[in-house]
N, C-alpha and C positions, 0 to 999 in steps of 0.2 A: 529956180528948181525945174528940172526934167521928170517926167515919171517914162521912163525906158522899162518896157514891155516885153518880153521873150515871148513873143507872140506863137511862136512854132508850140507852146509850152501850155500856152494861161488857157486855163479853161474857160469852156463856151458862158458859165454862168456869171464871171468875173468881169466876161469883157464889158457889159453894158455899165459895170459899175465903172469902169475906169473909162468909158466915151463920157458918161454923164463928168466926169471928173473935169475933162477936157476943158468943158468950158471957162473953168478958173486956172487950169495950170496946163502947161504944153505936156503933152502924153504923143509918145512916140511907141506905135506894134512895131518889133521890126520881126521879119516874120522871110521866108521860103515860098510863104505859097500868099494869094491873097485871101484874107479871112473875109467871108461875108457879111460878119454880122459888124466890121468895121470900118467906119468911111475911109476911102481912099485917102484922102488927105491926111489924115493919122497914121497910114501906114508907110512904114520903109521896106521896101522887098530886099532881099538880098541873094545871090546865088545859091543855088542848092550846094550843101558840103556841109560836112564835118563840121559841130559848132559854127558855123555862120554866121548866124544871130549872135549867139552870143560873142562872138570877136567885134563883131560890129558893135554891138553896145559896149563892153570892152574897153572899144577905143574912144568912144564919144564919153561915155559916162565920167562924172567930175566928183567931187565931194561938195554937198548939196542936193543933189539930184536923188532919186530911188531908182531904183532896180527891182522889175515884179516876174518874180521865177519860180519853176517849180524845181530847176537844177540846182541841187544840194554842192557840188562841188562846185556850177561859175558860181554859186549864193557863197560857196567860202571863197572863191577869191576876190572875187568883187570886195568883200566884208577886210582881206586883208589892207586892200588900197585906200580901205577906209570910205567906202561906197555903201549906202545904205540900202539895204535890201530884202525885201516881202516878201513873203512865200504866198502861196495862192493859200495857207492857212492863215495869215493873216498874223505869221510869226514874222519880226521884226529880227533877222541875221543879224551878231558884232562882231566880231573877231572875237570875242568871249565864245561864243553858243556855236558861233558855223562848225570851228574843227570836231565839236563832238555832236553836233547833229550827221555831218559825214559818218564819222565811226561809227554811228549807230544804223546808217543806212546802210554802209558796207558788213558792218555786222552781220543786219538781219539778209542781204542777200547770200553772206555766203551760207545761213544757214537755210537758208533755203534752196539753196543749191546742193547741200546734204540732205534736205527732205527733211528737215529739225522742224521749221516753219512751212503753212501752206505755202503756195505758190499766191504771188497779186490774185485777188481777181479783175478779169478783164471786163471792160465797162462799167468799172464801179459807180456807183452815180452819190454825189455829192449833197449831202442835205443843204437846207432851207438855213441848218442852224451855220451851217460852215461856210455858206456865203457872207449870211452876217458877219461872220467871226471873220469874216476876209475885209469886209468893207469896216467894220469897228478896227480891224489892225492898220487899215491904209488911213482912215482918218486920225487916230495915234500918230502915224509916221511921218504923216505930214505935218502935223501938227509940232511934232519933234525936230523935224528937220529946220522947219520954217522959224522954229526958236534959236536955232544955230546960226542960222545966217546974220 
């Protein structure tokens, strides 16, 4: 098993859970820019463009491996290849959950695009409890994956 990072994506509070992670299972950032808070050796840069990252993991990811994102749409397709994959919520995407966690994203932007819903807030900042709930979802998924093999 892989754990493949969408590094451009994963927030700052997540990364140290998945460097500690490192030590027992290969963990691949692939990432655009280099992130600091992550050893070089963990990461994979890729050209700046249009999903980058995520094609790059894309192509490398296998069934076995996870996938850790906050992109709802590569989360469903990833999920349709039969790739397993973590949201920085510490939700576990299947091909069950991806197609309507999408609808429901696309949903709420367009109604927020009619002013139905606020707008994001920007720099929202992430509790103490959600980090948990990220590091209880990836030891779950490992723990799940690691049974499949």
């Amino acid at each position: 098993m892989t754990i493949w990072v969408d590094g451009d994506s994963a927030p700052r509070d997540i990364r140290p859970i998945l460097v500690r992670r490192s030590a027992t299972i290969p963990v691949r950032f692939v990432s655009v820019r280099k992130l600091p808070d992550v050893p070089a050796s963990l990461t994979t840069l890729v050209p700046a463009g249009a999903d980058s990252a995520d094609r790059y993991i894309e192509e490398r990811a296998t069934a076995g491996d996870l996938v850790v994102t906050r992109d709802i749409p590569f989360a469903e397709r990833l999920a349709n290849l039969g790739i397993a994959t973590l949201s920085d919520r510490g939700v576990l995407y299947t091909k069950e959950n991806a197609s309507e966690r999408r609808s429901l994203r696309d949903a709420t932007a367009e109604m927020r695009l009619l002013g139905i819903v606020p707008p994001q807030p920007k720099g929202s900042h992430r509790t103490a409890k959600e980090t948990k709930q990220f590091a209880d979802g990836l030891d779950r998924a490992v723990a799940t994956i690691g049974r499949m093999e």
